[in-house]
C-alpha positions as CSV (number, residue, x, y, z in Angstrom):
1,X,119.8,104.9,90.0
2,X,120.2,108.6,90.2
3,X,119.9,110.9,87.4
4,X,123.2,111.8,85.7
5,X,124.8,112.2,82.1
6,X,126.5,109.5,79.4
7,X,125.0,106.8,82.6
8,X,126.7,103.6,81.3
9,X,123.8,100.4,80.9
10,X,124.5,96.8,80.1
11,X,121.3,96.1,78.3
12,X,119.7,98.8,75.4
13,X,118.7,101.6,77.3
14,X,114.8,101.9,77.3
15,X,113.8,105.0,75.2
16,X,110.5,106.7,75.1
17,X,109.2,109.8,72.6
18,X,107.2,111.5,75.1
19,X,106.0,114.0,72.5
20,X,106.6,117.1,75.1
21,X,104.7,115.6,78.1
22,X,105.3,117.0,81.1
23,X,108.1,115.3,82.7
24,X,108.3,115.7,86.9
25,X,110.3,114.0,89.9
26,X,107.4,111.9,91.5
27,X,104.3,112.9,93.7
28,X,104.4,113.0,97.7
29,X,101.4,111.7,99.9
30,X,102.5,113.9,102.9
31,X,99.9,112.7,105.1
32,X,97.5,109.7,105.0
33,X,96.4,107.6,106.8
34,X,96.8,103.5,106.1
35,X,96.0,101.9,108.8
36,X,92.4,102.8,108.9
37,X,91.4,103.2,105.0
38,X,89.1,101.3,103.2
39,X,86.9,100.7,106.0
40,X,83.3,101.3,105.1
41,X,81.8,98.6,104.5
42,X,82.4,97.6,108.5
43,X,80.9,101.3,108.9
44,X,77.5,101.1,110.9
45,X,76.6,104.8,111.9
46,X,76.1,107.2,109.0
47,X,76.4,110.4,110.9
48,X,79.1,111.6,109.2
49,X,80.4,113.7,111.7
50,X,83.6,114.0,113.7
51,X,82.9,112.6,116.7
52,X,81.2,109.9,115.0
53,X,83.5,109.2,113.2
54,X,86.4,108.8,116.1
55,X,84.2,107.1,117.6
56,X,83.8,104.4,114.8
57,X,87.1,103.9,114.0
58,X,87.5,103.5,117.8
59,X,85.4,100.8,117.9
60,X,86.7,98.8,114.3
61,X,90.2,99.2,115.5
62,X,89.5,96.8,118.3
63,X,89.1,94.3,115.6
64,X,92.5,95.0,113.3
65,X,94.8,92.4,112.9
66,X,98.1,93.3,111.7
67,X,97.4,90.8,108.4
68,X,93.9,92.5,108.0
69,X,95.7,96.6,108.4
70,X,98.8,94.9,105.9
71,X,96.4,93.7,103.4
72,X,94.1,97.4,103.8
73,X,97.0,99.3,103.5
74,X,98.7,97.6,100.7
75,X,95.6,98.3,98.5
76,X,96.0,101.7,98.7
77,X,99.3,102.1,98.2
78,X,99.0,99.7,95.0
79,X,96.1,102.4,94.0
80,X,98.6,105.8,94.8
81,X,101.7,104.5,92.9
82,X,99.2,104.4,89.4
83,X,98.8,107.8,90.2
84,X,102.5,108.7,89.8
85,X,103.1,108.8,94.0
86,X,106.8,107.8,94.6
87,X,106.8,108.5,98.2
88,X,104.9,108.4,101.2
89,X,104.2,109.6,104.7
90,X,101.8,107.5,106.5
91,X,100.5,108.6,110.0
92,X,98.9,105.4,112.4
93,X,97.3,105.1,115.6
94,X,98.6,103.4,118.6
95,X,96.9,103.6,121.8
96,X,96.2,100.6,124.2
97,X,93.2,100.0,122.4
98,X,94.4,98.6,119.2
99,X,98.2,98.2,120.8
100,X,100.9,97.8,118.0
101,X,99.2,95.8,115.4
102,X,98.7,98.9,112.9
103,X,102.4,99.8,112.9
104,X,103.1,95.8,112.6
105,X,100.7,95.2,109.7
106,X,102.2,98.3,107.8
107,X,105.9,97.8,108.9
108,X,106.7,95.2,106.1
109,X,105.1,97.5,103.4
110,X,108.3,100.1,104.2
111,X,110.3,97.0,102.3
112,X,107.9,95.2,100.0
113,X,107.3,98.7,98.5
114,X,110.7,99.8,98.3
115,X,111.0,99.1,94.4
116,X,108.3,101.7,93.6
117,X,108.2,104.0,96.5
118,X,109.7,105.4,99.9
119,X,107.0,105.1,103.0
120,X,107.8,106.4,106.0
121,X,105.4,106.1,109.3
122,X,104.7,108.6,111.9
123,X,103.0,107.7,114.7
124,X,100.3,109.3,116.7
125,X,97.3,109.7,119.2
126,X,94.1,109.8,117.6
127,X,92.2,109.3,121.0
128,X,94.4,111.6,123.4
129,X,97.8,110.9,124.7
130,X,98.0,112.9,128.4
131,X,94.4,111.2,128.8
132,X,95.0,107.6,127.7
133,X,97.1,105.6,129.9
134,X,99.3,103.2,127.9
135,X,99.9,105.3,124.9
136,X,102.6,107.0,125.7
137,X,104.6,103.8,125.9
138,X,103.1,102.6,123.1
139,X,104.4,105.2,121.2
140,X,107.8,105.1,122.6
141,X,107.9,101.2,121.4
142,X,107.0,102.3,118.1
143,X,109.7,104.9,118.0
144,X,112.9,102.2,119.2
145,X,111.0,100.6,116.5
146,X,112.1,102.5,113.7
147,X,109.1,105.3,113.4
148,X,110.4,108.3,111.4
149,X,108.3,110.6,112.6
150,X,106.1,111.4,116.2
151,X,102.5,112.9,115.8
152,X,99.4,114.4,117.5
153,X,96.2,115.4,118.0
154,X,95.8,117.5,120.7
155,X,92.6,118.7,120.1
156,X,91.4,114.9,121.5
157,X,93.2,115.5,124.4
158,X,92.1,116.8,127.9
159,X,95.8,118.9,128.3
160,X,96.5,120.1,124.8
161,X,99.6,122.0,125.4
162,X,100.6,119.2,127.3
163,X,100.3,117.0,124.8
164,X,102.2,119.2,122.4
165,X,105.2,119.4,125.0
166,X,105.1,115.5,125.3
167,X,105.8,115.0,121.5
168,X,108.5,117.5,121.2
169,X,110.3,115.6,123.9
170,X,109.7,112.4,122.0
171,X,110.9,113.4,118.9
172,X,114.4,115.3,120.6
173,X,114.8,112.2,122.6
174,X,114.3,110.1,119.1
175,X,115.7,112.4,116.4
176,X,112.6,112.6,114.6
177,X,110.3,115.1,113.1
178,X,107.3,116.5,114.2
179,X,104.0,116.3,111.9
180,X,100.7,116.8,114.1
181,X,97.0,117.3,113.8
182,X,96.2,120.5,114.6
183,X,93.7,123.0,115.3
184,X,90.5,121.3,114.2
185,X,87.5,123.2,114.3
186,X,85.0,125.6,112.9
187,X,86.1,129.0,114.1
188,X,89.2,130.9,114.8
189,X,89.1,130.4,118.3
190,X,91.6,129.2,121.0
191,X,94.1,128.3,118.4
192,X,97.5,126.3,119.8
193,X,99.2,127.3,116.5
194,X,101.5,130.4,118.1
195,X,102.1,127.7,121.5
196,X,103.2,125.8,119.0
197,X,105.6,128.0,117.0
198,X,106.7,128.9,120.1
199,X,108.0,125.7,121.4
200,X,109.6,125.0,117.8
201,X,111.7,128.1,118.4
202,X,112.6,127.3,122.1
203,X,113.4,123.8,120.7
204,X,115.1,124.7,117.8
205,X,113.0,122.8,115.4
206,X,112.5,124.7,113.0
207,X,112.4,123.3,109.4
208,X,111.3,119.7,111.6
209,X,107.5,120.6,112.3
210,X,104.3,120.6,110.2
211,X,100.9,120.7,111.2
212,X,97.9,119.2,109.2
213,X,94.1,120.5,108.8
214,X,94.6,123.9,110.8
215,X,90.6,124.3,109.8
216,X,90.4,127.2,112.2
217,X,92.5,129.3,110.4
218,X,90.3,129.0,107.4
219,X,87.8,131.0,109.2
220,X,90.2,133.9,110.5
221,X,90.2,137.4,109.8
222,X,92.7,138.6,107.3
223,X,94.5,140.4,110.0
224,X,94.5,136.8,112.4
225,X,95.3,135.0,109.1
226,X,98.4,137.3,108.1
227,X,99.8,137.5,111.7
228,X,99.2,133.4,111.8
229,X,101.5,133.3,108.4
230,X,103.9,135.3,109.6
231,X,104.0,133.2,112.7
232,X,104.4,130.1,111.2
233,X,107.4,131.4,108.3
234,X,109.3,133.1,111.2
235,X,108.8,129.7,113.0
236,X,109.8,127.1,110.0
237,X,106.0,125.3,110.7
238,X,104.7,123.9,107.6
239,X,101.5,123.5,106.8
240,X,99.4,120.4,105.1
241,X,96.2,120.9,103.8
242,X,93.9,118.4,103.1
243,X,91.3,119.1,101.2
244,X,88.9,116.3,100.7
245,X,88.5,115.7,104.7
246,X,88.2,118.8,105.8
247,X,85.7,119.9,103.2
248,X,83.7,116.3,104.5
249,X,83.7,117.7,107.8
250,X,83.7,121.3,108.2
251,X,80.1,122.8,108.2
252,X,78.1,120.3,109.1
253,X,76.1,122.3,112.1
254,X,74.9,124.6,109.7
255,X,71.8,124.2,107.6
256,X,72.6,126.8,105.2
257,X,76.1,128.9,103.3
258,X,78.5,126.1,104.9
259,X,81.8,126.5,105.3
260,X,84.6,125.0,103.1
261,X,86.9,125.0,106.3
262,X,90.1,124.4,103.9
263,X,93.1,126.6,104.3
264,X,94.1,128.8,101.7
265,X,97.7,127.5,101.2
266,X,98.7,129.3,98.4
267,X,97.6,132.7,100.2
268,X,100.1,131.4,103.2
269,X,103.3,130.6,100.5
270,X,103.0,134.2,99.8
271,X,103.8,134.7,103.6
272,X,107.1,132.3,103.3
273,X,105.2,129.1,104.9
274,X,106.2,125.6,102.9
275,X,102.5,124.1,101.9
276,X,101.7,120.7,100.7
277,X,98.4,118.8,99.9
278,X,97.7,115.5,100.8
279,X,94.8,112.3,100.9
280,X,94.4,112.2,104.7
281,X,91.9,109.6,104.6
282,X,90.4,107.2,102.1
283,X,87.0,105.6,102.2
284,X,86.4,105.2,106.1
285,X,84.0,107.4,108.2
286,X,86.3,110.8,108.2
287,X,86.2,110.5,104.1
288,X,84.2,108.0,102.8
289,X,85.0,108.8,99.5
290,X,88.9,109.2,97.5
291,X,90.9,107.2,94.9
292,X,94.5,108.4,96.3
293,X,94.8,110.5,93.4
294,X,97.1,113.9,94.1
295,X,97.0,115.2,91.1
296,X,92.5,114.9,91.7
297,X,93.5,116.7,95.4
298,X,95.3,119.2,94.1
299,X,92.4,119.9,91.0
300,X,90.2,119.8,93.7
301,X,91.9,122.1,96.6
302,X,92.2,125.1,93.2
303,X,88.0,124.7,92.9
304,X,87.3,124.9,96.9
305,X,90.2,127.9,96.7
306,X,89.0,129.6,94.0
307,X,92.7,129.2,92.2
308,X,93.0,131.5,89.3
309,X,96.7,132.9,88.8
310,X,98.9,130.8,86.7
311,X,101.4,131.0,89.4
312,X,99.1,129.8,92.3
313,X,98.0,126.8,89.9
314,X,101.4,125.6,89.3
315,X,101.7,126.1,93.3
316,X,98.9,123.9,93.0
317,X,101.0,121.2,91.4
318,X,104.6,121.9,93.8
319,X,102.5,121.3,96.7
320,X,102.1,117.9,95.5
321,X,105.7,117.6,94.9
322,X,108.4,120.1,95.1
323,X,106.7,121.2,98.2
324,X,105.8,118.5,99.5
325,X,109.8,117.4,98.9
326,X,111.3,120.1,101.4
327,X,108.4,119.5,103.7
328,X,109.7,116.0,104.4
329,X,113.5,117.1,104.0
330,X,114.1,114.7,101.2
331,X,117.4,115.8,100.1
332,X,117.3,113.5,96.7
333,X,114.2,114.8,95.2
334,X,114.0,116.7,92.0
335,X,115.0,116.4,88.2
336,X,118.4,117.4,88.3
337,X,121.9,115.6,88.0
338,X,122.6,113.9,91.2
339,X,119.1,113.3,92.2
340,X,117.4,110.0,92.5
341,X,115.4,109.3,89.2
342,X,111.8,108.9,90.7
343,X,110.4,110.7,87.6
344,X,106.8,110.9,86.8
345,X,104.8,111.7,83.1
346,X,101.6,113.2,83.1
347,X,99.9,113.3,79.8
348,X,99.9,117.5,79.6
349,X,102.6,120.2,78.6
350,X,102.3,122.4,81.6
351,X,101.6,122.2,85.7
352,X,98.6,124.1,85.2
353,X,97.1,121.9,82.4
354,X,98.6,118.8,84.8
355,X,96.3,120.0,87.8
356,X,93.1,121.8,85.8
357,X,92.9,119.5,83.4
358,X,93.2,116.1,85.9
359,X,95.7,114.8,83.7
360,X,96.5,111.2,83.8
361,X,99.6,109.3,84.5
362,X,101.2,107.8,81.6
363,X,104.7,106.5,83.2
364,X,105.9,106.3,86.4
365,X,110.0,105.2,87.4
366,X,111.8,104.6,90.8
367,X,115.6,104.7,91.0
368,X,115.4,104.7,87.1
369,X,113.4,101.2,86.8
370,X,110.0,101.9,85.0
371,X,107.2,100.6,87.7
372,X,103.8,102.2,86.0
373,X,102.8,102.6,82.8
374,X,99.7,103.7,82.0
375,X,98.5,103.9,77.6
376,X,96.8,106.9,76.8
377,X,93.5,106.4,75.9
378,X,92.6,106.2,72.2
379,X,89.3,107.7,70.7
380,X,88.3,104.9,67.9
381,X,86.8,107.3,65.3
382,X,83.9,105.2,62.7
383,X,85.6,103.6,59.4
């Protein structure tokens, strides 16, 4: 059902007094990752770090089944639709080490979810693509398959530029956007992020390509930062930023004043670059902690940013949907007539309360049909 005026209904229509709560189209998880969450308790190393943690998942994913990642991954997106998420873009692994079982185990989940959200899947590299024999093909397969999107990480990857080249030609040959990890690392150094803009504009794609983490920029000078912003608006790159990983992570060589390592997003909007904020990861070795929350990631990204403006809060809250929304090229987002009524209600009268408050969820809809609803709590004073 789509939003419109005088809608005709063959039962009562369902009316609620929302009492001036904010009303919004739904929130958009931009990037997570299902097919390895929920994995700690198979966790045996407690390093924390990176490597380690790559290494880990490498080891666990040996073991997936596509019942055990379908049963994982349906958990958490039970856990991100109480939290007013409508929509969904999930990034999984295929490599010949745990072959196609991750994209078969969260396949199904595109239809059994369908009544209370959109998922999409893009598929990626964690381990290397130009390095790992068998992964190309794989993710090829997954793409004939129905993929929506191709990823990457070429940071894991002996050629990066390579492997940058190899998914553009993927997604031209598919039709399908770009959304790749990028640029992970403590310092501003041998960044791929202008290669990248580059081959967007030689390919066209603007609009088509976002990059995820970008850590290293988080440690530029203002003037690197700027001309990286510039870069990227010129280019149509979006960026996602995600907060709770990359604060897990970043820092961790130093003994003392650690880094944050998290972009300031709403310092690149003013640069004309599309921002969103996302999960990433939830509880497995590269975040062992998260309750798929956005409205928490967004709260969160304002305190590691230092958010202040009323403007950049209420950014704050369009980067979890509005955003977020144009990022993925979802032409039937928004409250307006026409639009597809995925409507959310947080229990606030503003974005900015919304996001510094943590406000809950009190109702959430799909196509019109109510799928969360969520009682405010009451406070029972003494007789």
């Amino acid at each position: 059902m789509n939003i419109g005026t005088a809608l005709a209904t063959v039962d009562p229509p369902d009316e609620l007094d929302l009492d001036g709560r904010l009303v919004s189209a739904g929130l958009i998880e931009t990037h997570i990752h299902l097919d390895k969450a929920m994995l700690m308790e198979r966790v045996t190393s407690e390093e924390g770090d990176l490597d380690d943690a790559i290494e880990e998942v490498a080891k666990l994913k040996r073991t997936f089944t596509p019942d055990d990642v379908h049963d994982r991954a349906a958990r958490v997106l039970e856990m991100s639709l109480r939290h007013g998420t409508t929509h969904v873009r999930t990034h999984l692994e295929v490599d010949p080490g745990v072959g196609m079982r991750s994209f078969e185990g969260v396949w199904p989940l595109v239809q059994e979810y369908a009544w209370a959200l959109d998922l999409e899947i893009c598929v990626f590299p964690q381990e290397g693509l130009l390095n790992n024999p068998g992964t190309d093909e794989l993710m090829v397969d997954a793409l004939r398959r129905g993929a929506h999107a191709v990823g990457g990480a070429p940071y894991t990857d002996a050629d990066p530029r390579g492997q940058i080249d190899r998914v553009f030609e993927m997604a031209r040959e598919f039709d399908v956007d770009i959304d790749m990890h990028f640029d992970f690392g403590p310092g501003p150094y041998d960044m791929d992020l202008f290669y990248l803009c580059d081959q967007t504009d030689r390919h066209s794609y603007g609009g088509r390509v976002t990059i995820g983490h970008v850590t290293k920029l988080a440690a530029a000078p203002p003037a690197l930062f700027e001309k990286a912003g510039r870069r990227l608006a010129d280019a149509g790159v979006a960026l996602t930023v995600l907060p709770s990983t990359d604060l897990y992570l970043m820092g961790r060589e130093r003994t003392e004043n650690k880094v944050r390592g998290v972009v300031e997003a709403h310092r690149l909007l003013r640069h004309g670059v599309n921002c969103s904020l996302s999960t990433n990861n939830v509880l497995n070795p590269f975040t062992p902690l998260g309750d798929v929350s956005l409205m928490r990631m967004a709260n969160l990204y304002a305190n590691i940013a230092q958010v202040g403006s009323d403007e950049d809060f209420r950014e704050c809250f369009n980067m979890i949907t509005s955003r977020s929304a144009a990022l993925l090229n979802l032409d039937h987002y928004g409250v307006e007539v026409g639009k597809a009524a995925d409507l959310v209600v947080f229990d606030a009268t503003s974005r900015r309360e919304a996001v510094s408050a943590l406000s809950p969820l009190l109702f959430a809809f799909k196509r019109g049909a109510r799928t969360v609803t969520n009682p405010r709590v009451q406070v029972h004073w003494p007789s």
